[in-house]
C-alpha positions in Angstrom: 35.8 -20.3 26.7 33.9 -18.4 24.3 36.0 -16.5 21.8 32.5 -15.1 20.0 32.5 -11.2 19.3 29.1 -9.7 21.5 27.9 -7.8 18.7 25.0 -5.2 20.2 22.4 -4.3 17.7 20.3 -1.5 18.4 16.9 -1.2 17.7 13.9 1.7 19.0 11.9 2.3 16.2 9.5 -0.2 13.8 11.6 0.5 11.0 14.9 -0.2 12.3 13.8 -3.4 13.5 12.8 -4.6 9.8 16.1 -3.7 8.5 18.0 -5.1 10.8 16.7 -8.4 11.2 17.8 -9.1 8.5 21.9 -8.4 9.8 20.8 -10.2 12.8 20.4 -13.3 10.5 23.3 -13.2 9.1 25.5 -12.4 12.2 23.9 -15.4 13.6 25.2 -17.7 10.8 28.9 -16.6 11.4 30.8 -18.4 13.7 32.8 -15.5 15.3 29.3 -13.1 16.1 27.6 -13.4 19.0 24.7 -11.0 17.9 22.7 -9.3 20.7 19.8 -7.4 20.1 19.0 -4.7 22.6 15.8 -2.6 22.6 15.6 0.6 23.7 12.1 1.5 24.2 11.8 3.7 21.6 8.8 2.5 19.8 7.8 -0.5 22.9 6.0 -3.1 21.7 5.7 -2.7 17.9 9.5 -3.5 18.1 8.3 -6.7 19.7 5.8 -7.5 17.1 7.7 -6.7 14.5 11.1 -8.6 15.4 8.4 -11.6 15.8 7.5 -11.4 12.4 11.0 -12.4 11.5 11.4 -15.0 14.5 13.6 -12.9 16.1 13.6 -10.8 19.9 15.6 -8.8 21.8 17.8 -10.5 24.7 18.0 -6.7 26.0 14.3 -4.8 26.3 15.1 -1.4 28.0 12.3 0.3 29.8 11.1 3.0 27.7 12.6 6.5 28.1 10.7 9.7 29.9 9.7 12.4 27.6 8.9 10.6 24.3 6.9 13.6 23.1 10.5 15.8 23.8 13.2 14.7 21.1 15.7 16.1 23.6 14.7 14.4 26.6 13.7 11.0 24.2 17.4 11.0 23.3 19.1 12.1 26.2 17.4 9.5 28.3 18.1 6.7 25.4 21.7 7.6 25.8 22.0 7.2 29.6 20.6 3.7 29.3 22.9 2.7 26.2 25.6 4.1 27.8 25.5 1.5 31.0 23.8 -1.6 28.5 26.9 -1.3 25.9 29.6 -1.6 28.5 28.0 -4.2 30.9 29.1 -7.3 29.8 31.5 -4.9 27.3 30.2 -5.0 23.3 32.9 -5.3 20.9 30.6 -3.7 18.3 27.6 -1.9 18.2 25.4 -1.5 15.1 22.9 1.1 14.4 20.6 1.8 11.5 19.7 5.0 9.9 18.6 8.0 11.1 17.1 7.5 14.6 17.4 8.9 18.3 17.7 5.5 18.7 20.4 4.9 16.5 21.9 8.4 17.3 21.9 7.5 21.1 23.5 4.0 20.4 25.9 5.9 18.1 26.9 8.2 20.9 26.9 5.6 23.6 29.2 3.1 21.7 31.9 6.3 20.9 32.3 7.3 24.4 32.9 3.8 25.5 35.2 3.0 22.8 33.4 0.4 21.4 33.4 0.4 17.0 30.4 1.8 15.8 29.2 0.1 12.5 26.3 2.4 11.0 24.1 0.6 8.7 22.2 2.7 5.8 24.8 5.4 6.3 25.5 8.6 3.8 22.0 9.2 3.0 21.5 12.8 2.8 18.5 15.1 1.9 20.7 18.0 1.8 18.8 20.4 4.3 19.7 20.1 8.0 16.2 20.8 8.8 14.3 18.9 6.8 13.6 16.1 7.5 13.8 16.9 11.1 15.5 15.7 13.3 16.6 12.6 10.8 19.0 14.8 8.9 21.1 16.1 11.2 21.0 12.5 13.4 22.8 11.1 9.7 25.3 13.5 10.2 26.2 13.2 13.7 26.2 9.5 13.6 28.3 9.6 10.3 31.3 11.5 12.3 31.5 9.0 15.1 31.2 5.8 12.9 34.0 3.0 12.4 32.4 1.9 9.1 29.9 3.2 7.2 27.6 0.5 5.3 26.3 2.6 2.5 23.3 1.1 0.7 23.9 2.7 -2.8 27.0 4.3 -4.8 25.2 7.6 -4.3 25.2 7.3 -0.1 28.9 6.5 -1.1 29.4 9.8 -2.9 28.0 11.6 -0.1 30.1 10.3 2.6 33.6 10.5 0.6 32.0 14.2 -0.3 31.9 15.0 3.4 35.4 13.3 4.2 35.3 10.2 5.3 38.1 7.9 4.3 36.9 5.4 1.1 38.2 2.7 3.2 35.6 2.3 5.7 32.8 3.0 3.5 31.3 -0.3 2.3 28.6 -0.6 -0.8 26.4 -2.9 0.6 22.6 -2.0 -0.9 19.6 -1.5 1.7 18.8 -4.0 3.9 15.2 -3.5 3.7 14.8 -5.1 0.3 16.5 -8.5 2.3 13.3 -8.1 4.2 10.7 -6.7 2.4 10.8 -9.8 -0.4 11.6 -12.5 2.8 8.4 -11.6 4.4 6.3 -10.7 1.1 6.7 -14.7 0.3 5.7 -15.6 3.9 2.5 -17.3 3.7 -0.4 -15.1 5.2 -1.0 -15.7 9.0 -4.3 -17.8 9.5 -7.2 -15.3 10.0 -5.8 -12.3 8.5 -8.6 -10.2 9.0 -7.0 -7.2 6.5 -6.6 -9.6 4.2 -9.3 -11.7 4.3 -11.4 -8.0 3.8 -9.8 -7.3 0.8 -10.6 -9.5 -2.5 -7.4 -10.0 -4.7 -8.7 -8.8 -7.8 -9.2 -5.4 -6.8 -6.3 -2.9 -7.7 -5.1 -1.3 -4.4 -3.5 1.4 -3.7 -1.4 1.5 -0.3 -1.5 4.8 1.5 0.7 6.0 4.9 1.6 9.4 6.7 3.6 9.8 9.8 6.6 12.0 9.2 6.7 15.1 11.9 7.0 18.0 9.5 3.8 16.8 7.3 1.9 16.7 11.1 -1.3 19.2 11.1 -2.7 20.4 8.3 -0.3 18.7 5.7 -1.5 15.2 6.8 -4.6 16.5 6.8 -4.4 17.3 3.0 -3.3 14.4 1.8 -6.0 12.6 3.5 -8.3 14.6 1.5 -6.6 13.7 -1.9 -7.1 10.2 -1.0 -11.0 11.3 -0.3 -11.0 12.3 -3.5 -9.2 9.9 -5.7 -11.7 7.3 -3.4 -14.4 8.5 -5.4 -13.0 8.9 -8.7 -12.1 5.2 -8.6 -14.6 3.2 -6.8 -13.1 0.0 -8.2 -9.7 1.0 -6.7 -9.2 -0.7 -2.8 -7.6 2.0 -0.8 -5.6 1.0 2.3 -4.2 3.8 4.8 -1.9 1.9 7.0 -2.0 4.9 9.8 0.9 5.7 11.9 0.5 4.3 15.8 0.3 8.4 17.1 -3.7 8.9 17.8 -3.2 12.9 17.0 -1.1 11.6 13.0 -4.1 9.2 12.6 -7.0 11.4 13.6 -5.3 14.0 10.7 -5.5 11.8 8.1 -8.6 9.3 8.9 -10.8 12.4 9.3 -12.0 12.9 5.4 -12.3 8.9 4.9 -14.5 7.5 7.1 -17.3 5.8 5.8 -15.8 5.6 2.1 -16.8 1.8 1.2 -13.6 1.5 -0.7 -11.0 2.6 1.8 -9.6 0.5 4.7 -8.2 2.5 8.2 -6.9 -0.5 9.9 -4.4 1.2 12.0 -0.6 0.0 12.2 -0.5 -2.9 9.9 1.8 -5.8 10.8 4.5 -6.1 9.1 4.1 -9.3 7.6 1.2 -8.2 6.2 2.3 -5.2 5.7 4.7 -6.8 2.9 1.9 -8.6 1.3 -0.4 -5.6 0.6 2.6 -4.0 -0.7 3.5 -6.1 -3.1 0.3 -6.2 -4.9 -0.1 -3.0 -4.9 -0.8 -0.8 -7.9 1.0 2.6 -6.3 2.3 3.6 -3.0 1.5 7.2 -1.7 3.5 8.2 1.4 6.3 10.4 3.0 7.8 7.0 4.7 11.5 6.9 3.6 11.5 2.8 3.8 8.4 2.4 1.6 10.2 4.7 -0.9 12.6 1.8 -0.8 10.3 -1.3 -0.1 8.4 -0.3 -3.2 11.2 -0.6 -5.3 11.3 -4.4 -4.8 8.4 -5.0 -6.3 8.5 -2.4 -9.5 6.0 -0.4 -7.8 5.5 3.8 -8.8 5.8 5.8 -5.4 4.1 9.3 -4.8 6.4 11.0 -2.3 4.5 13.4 -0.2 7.8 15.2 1.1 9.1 18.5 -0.9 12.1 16.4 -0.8 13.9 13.4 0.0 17.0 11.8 1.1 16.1 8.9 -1.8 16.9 10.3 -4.7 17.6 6.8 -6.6 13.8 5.9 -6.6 13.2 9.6 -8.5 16.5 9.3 -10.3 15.2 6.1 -12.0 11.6 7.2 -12.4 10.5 4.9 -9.3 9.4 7.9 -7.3 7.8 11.4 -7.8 8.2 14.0 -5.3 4.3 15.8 -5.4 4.4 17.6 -2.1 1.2 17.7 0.3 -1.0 20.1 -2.2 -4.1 18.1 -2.7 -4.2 18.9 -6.2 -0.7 17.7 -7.1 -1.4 14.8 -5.2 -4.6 13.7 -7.1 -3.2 15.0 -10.3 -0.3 12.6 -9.8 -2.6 9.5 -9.0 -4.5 10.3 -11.7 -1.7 10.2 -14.1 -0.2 6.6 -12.7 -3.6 5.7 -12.4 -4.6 6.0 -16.1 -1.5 4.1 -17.3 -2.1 1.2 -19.7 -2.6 -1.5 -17.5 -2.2 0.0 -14.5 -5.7 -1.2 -13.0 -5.7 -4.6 -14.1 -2.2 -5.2 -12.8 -1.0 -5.9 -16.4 1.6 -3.2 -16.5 5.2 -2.6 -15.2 5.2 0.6 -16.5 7.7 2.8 -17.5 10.0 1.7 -14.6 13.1 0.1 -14.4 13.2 -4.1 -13.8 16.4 -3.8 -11.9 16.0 -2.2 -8.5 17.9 0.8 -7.5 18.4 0.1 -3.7 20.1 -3.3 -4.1 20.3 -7.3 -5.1 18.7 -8.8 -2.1 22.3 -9.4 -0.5 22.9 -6.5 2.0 22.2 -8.1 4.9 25.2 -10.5 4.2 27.8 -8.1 3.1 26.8 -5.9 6.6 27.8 -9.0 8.4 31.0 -9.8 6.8 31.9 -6.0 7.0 31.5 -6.4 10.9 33.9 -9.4 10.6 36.5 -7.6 8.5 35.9 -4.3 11.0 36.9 -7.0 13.8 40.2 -8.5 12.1 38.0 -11.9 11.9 37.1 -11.7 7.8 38.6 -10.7 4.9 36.8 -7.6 3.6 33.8 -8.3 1.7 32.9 -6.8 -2.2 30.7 -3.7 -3.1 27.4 -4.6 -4.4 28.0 -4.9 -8.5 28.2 -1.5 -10.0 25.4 -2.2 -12.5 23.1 -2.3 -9.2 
């Protein structure tokens, strides 16, 4: 007889897959947790790829929904399937992550079949229900359905008490993301790398990404001209735009760099390499939410092409700089982190703080004990330390 707890994880996009493998980890080290990942289609085979960079796939692969270009129909048809997955054999948990229709749908699906819903990343909040669309509001919505909340900083845990729910089921736990950032940074490179192998080691780089939907058009388009431009100012600086998998996003921003020798378009990056470029990076320019985050781990400044963000610990601590999607604030922000002491030859930490402001490294094994303590099986774990 098998007295595990079927714990359904829910994964659709790229990022939710990297931080959630890490939970999936831990769950699989616990006795009581029967862990099963189910894939919703969402983001097809990159969720493939990138669950295989941590060993890991889904024992659930759901075809992938109708009207992916619709975020109506891409939810409504990710909740139907949920819906039938989650109760067939019956979860006794499901676990979503962040802000998805993914993790909405799986949200929704696990509160009208009475399952506990366990949101991961929980209580971040930009403040404007329309910006970013349609994360913002999907953080809200999943917040009122949730069992427990798995906050990854004490800020995310202001919010949530701030909107009313009960300090008891909001857990401290710090973002999962840095668990698997810094596990796959120290991975050794996969034999034949061919990013890699392009780009020399000694050359400062500067990592480069644009996908969010209100940035699409001529926003995208703009920062892909800063980069243009700070591409000549510093010939000896590598330049590496990892583009989003959408042909129309990529086209945006690839159309004012071809043919500079000192910029790489290589197209989604994996994300073991991913991690690797990252952390040698000089400076991160993007209006990627996780890379905001990701950065962090490694002491790196991030240029935050959003007019705002739910992040506000990497600005709070001098991490990140909100510069908008001006080409001239852009490059005049570069410029500035560019010309820091240092800052080229990769001698500098800068001005930033050594201790990271989403977390220890630990999240991924405080989420799993929460599940346990939500389940009656384990005592309830600690808060990350306050000084974090």
């Amino acid at each position: 007889m098998n007295d595990r707890q079927r714990i359904a994880i829910v994964v659709g996009t790229r990022p939710e897959a990297i931080k959630l493998a890490p939970v999936v980890w831990e769950l699989n080290r616990r006795s009581w947790a029967e862990p099963v990942l189910v894939a919703t289609g969402q983001h097809g085979e990159v969720v493939r790829d990138t669950l295989s960079c941590f060993g890991l796939r889904a024992q659930v692969e759901l075809p992938a929904p109708p009207g992916a270009d619709s975020v109506t129909e891409l939810t409504a048809g990710l909740l139907s399937r949920l819906g039938e997955r989650l109760r067939t054999p019956a979860a006794h948990a499901v676990v979503v992550q962040g802000d998805t229709a993914s993790a909405l749908a799986g949200a929704m699906a696990g509160f009208y079949s009475s399952i506990p819903v366990v949101h991961v990343e929980a209580g971040l909040r930009s403040g404007n229900l329309r910006n970013p669309f349609p994360e913002e509001a999907n953080r809200r919505m999943i917040a009122e359905v949730s069992d427990l909340h798995l906050a990854p900083t004490r800020a995310a845990h202001r919010n949530l008490v701030a909107e009313g729910v009960t300090a008891e089921r909001i857990l401290v736990t710090g973002n999962t993301v840095i668990d698997a950032v810094v596990a796959a940074s120290r991975r050794p490179p996969a034999a034949g790398d061919p990013l890699l192998h392009r780009i020399e080691n000694s050359a400062p780089l500067v990592l480069v990404t644009a996908h969010r939907r209100e940035n699409w058009g001529e926003p995208i388009r703009r920062i892909g001209r800063a980069v243009a431009s700070l591409s000549h100012q510093y010939p000896e600086v590598t330049f590496v735009v990892a583009a989003h998998m959408n042909p129309l996003v990529r086209t945006a921003i690839e159309e004012s760099l071809h043919g500079r020798p000192n910029v790489h378009l290589p197209g989604p990056i994996p994300y073991g390499t991913f991690a690797q470029l990252l952390a040698r990076s000089v400076l991160a320019i993007t209006d990627s939410g996780g890379i905001q985050e990701e950065a962090a781990a490694f002491g790196i400044p991030v240029l935050v092409t959003r007019d705002n963000t739910e992040r506000t610990e990497g600005v709070d601590s001098g991490l990140a700089r909100l510069v908008g999607t001006q080409e001239s604030e852009i490059v005049a922000a570069a410029e500035k982190e560019l010309v820091r002491e240092g800052a080229l030859s990769g001698t500098s930490n800068g001005p930033y703080p050594q201790r990271n402001p989403y977390g220890d490294g630990r999240a991924a094994r405080r989420c799993a004990a929460a599940c346990g303590w939500l389940l009656g099986l384990a005592p309830r774990p600690s808060d990350i330390p306050r000084e974090w």
